[in-house]
Backbone as CSV, one residue per row, in Angstrom:
resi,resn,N_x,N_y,N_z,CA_x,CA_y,CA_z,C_x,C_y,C_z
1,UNK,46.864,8.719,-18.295,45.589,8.206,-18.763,45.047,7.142,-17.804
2,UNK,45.708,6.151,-17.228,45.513,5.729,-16.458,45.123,5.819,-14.834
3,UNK,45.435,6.771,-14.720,45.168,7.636,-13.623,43.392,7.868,-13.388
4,UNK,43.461,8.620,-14.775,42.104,9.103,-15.489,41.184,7.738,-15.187
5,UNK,41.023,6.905,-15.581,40.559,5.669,-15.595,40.327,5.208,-13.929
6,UNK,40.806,4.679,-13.757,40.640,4.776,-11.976,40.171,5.555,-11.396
7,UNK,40.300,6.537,-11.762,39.103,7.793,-10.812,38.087,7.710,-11.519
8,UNK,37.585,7.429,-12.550,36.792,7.550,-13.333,35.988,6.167,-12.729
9,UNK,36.221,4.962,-12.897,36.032,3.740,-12.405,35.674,3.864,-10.708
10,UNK,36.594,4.734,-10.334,36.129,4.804,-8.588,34.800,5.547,-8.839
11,UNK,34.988,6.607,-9.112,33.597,7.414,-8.819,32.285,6.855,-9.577
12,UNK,32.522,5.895,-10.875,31.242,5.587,-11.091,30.732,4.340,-9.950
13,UNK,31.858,3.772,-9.606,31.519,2.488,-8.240,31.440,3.063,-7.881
14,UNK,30.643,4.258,-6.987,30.410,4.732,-5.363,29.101,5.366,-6.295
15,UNK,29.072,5.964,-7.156,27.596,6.280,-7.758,26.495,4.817,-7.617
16,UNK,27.327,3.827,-8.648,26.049,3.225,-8.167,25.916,2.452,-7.670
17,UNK,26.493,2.491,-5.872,26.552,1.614,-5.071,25.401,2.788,-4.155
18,UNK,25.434,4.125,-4.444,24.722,4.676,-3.768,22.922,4.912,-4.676
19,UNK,23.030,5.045,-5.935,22.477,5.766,-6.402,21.592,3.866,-7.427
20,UNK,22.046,3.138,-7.198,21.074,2.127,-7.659,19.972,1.351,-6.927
21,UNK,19.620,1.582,-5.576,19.367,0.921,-4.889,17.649,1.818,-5.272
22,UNK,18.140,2.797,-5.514,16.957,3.803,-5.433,16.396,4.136,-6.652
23,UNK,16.789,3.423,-7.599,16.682,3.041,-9.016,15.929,1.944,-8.995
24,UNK,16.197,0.623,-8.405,15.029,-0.071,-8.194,14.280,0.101,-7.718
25,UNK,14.249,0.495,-7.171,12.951,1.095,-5.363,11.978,1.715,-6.857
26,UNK,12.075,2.921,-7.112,11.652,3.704,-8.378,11.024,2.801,-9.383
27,UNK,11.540,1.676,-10.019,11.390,1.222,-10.811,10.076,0.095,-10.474
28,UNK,10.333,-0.547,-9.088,9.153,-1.366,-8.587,7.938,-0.536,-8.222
29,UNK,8.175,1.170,-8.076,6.696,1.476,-7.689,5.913,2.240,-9.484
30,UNK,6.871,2.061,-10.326,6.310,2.646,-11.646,5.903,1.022,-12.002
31,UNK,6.280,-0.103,-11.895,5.840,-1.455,-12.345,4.447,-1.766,-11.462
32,UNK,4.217,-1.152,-10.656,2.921,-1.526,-9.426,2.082,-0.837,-10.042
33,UNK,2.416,0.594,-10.121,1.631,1.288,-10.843,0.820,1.287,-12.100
34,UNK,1.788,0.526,-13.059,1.010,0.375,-14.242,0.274,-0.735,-14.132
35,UNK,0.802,-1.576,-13.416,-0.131,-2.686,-13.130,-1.629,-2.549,-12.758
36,UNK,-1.680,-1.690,-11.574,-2.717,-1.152,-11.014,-3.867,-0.594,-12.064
37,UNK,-3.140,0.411,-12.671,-3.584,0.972,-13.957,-4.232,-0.464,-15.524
38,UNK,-3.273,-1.416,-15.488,-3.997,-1.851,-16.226,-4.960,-2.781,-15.622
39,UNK,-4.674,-3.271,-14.223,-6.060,-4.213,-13.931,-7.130,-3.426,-13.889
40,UNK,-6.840,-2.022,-13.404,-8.221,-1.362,-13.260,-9.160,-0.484,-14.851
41,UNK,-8.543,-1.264,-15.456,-9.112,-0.483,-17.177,-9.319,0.898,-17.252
42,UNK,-7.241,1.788,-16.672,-7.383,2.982,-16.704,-6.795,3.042,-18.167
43,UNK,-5.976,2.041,-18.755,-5.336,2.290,-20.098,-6.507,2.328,-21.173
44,UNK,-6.186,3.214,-21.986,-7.440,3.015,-23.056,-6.790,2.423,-23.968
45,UNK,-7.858,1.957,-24.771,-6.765,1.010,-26.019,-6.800,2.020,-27.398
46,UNK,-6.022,1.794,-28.379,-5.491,2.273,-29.079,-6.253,2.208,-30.063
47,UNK,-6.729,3.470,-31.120,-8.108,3.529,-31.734,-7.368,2.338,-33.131
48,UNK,-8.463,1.895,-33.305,-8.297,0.890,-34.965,-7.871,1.549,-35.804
49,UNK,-7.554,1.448,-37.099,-7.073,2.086,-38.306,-7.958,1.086,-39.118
């Protein structure tokens, strides 16, 4: 079981030593974006009730 664990632990450290960097990258151009979107009054607002 232990065995199990350590490989398990290795391979998620090399995932996201590779695979997070590009997770932020991603994440700062969807945060620009909405930004963009809301300074430019592309969001519509949400009808009254």
């Amino acid at each position: 079981m232990n065995k199990f664990v350590v490989m398990l632990l290795d391979w998620l450290t090399h995932l996201d030593s590779a695979v997070l960097p590009a997770v932020r990258q991603n994440e700062e151009e969807l945060r620009k974006e909405y930004e963009k979107a809301l300074h430019g009054g592309a969001v519509a607002s949400l009808p009254e009730k």
